[in-house]
ROLUM-211294 format. One record per atom (N, C-alpha, C): residue in three letters; x, y, z; chain; atom name. Coordinates in nm, 4 decimals. Example, Ala and Ser with C-alpha at 12.3 -4.5 7.8 and 13.67 -1.06 7.14 Angstrom:
residues 2
ALA,1.3190,-0.5690,0.7800,A,N
ALA,1.2300,-0.4500,0.7800,A,CA
ALA,1.3200,-0.3300,0.7800,A,C
SER,1.2850,-0.2250,0.7080,A,N
SER,1.3670,-0.1060,0.7140,A,CA
SER,1.2900,0.0030,0.7870,A,C
end
This chain:
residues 71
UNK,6.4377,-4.9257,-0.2558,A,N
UNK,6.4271,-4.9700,-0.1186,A,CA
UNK,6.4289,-4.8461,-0.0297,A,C
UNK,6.3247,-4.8216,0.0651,A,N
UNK,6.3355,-4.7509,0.1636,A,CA
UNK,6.3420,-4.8000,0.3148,A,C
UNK,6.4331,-4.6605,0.3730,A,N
UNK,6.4618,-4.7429,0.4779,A,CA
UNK,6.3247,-4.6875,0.6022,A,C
UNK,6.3140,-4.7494,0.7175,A,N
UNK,6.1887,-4.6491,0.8005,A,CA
UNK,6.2974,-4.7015,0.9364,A,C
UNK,6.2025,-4.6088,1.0492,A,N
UNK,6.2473,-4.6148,1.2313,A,CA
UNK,6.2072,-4.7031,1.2808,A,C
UNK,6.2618,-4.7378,1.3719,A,N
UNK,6.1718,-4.8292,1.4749,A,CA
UNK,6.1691,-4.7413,1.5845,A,C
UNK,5.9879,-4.6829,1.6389,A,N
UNK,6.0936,-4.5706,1.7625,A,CA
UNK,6.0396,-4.6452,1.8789,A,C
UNK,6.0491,-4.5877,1.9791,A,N
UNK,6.0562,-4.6169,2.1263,A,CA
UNK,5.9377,-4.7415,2.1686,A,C
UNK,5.7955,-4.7385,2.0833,A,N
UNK,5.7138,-4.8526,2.0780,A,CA
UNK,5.7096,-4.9547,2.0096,A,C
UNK,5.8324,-4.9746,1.9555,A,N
UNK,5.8311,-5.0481,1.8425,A,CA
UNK,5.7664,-5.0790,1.7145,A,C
UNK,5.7414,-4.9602,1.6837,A,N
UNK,5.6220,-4.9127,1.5984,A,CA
UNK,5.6980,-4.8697,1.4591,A,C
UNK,5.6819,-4.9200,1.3336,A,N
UNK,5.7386,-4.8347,1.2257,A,CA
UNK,5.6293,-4.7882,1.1223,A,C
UNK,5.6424,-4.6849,1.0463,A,N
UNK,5.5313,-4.6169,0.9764,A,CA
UNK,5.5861,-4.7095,0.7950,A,C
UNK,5.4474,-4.7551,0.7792,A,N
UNK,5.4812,-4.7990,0.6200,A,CA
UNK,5.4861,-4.6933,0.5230,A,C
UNK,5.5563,-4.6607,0.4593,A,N
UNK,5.6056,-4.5318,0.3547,A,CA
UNK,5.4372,-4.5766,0.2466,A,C
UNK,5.4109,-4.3842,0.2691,A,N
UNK,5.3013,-4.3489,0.1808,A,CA
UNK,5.2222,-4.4187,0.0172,A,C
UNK,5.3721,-4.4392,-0.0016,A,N
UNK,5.3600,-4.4965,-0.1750,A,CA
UNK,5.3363,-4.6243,-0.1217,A,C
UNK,5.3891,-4.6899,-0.0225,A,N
UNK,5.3842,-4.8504,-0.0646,A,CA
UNK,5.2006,-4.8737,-0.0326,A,C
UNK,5.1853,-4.7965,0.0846,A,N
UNK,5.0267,-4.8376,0.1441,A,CA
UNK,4.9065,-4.8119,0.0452,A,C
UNK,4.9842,-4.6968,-0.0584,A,N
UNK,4.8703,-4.6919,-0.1442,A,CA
UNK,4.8719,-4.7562,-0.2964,A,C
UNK,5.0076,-4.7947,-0.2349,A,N
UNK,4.9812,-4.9150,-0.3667,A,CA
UNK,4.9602,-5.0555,-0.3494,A,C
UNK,4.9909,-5.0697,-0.2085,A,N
UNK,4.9110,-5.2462,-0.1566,A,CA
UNK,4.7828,-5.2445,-0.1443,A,C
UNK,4.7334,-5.0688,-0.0869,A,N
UNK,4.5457,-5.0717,-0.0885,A,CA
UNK,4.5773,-5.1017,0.0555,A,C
UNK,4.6657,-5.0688,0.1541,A,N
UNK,4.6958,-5.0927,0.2996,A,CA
UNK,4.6156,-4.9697,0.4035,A,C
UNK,4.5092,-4.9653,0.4450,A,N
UNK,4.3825,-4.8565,0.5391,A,CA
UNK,4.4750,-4.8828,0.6737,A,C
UNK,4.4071,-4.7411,0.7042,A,N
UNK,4.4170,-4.7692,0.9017,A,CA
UNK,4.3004,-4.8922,0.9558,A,C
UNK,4.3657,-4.9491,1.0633,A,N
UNK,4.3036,-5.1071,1.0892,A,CA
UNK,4.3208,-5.2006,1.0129,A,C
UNK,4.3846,-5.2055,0.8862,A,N
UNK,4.4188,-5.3408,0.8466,A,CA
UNK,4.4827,-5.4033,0.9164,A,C
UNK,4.5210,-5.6082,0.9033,A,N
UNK,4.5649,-5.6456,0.9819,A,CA
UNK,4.7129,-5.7014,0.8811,A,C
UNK,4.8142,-5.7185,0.9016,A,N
UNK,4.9540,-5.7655,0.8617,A,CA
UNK,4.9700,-5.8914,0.9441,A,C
UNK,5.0164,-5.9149,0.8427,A,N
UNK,5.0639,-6.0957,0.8992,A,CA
UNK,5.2053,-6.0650,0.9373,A,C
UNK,5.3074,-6.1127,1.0097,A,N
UNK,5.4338,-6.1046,0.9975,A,CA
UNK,5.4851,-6.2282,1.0234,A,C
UNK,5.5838,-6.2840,0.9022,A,N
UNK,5.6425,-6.4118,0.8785,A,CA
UNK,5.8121,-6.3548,0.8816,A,C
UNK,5.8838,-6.4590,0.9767,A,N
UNK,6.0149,-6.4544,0.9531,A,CA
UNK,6.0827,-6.5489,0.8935,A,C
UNK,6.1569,-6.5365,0.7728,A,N
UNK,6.2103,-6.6657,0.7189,A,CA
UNK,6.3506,-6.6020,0.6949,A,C
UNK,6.4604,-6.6626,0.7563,A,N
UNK,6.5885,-6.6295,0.7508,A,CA
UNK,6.6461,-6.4833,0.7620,A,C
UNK,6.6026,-6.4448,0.9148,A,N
UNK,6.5787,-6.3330,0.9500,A,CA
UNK,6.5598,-6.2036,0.8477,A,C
UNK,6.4881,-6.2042,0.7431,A,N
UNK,6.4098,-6.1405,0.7062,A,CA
UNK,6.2663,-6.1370,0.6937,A,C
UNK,6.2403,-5.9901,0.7756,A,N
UNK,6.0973,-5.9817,0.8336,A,CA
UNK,5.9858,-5.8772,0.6870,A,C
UNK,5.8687,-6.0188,0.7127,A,N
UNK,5.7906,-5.9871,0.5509,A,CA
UNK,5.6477,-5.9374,0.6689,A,C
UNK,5.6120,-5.8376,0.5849,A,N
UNK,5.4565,-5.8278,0.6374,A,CA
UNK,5.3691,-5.8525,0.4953,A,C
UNK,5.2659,-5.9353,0.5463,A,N
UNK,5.1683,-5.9154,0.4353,A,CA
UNK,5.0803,-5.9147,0.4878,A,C
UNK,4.9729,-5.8349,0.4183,A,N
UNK,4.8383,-5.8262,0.4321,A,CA
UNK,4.7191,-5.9539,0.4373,A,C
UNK,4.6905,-5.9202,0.5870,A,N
UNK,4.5852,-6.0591,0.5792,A,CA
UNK,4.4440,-5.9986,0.5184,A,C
UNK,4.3931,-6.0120,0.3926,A,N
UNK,4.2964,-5.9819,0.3193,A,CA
UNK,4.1527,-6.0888,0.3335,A,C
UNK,4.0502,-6.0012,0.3286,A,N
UNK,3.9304,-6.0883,0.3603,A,CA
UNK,3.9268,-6.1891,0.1835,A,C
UNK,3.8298,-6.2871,0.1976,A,N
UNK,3.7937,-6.3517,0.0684,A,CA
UNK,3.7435,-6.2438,-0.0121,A,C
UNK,3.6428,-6.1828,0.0507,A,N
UNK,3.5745,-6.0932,-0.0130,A,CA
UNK,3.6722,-5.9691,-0.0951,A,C
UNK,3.7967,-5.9240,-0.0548,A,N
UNK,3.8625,-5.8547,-0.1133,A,CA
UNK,3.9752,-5.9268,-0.2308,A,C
UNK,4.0134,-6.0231,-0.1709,A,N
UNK,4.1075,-6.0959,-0.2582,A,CA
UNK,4.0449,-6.1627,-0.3883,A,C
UNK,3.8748,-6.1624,-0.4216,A,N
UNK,3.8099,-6.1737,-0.5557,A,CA
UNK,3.8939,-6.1201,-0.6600,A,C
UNK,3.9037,-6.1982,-0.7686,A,N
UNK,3.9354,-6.1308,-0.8398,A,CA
UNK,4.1119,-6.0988,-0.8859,A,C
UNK,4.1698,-6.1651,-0.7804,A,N
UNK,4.3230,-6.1359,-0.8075,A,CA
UNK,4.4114,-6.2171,-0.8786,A,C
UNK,4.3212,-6.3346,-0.9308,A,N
UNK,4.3745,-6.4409,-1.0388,A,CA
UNK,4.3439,-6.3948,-1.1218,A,C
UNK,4.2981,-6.3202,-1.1874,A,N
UNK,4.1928,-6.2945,-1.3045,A,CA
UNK,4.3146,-6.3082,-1.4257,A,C
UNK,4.2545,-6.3922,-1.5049,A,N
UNK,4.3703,-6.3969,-1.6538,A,CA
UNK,4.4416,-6.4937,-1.5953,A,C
UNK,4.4520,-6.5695,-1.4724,A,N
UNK,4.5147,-6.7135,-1.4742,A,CA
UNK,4.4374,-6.8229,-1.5675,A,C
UNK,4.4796,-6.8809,-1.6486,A,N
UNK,4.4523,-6.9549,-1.7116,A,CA
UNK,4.4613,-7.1608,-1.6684,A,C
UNK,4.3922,-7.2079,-1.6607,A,N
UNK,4.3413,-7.3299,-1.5597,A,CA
UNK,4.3278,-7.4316,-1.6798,A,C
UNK,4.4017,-7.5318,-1.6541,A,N
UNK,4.4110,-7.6409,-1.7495,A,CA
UNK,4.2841,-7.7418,-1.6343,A,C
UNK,4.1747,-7.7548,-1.7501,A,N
UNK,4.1046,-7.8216,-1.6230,A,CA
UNK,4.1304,-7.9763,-1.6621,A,C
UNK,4.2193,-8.0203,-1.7441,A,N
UNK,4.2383,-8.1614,-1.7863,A,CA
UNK,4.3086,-8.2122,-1.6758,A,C
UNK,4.4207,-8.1213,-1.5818,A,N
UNK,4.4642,-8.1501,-1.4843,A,CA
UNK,4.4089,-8.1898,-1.3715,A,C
UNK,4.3127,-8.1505,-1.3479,A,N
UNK,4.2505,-8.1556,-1.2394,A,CA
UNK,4.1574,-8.2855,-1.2006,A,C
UNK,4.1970,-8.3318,-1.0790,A,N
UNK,4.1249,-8.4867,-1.0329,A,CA
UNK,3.9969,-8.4622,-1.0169,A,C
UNK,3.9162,-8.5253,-1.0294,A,N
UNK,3.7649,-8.5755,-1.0196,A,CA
UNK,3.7713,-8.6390,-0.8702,A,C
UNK,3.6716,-8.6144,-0.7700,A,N
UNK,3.6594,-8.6286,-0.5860,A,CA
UNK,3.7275,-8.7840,-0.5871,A,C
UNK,3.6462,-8.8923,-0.6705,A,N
UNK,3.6633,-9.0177,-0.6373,A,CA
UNK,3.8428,-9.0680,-0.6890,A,C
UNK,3.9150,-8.9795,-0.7664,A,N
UNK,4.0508,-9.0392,-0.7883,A,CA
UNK,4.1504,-8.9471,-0.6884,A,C
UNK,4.0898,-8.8740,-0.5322,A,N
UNK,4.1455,-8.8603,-0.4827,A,CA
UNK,4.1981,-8.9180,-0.3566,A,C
UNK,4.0660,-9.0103,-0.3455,A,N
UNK,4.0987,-9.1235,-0.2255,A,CA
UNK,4.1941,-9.2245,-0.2096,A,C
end
């Protein structure tokens, strides 16, 4: 865990390692969710980037409803 500032704009810098290991650029956009006053940022990612991030999930398609047994 690292700790960072909050300085005078309320601005804090995301530590080097984490941005280049989320794949986090200048202009990305962060979501920020508060759930029990702990504050999460995540990355709001296009479709086009998030391809690909199930890969090796494995999909039981026996589970899955057919349109007409969802009405």
């Amino acid at each position: 865990m690292e700790a960072v500032t909050v300085s005078v704009k309320y601005q804090v810098v995301i530590p080097e390692h984490v941005r280049n290991e989320e794949g986090i650029r200048p202009g990305d956009k962060l979501v920020v969710i508060v759930k029990h006053g702990i504050l999460h940022l995540v990355p709001l990612r296009s479709i086009a980037r998030t391809k690909g991030f199930l890969s090796g999930l494995e999909i039981d398609l026996g589970t899955l409803r057919e349109h007409h047994d969802r009405a």
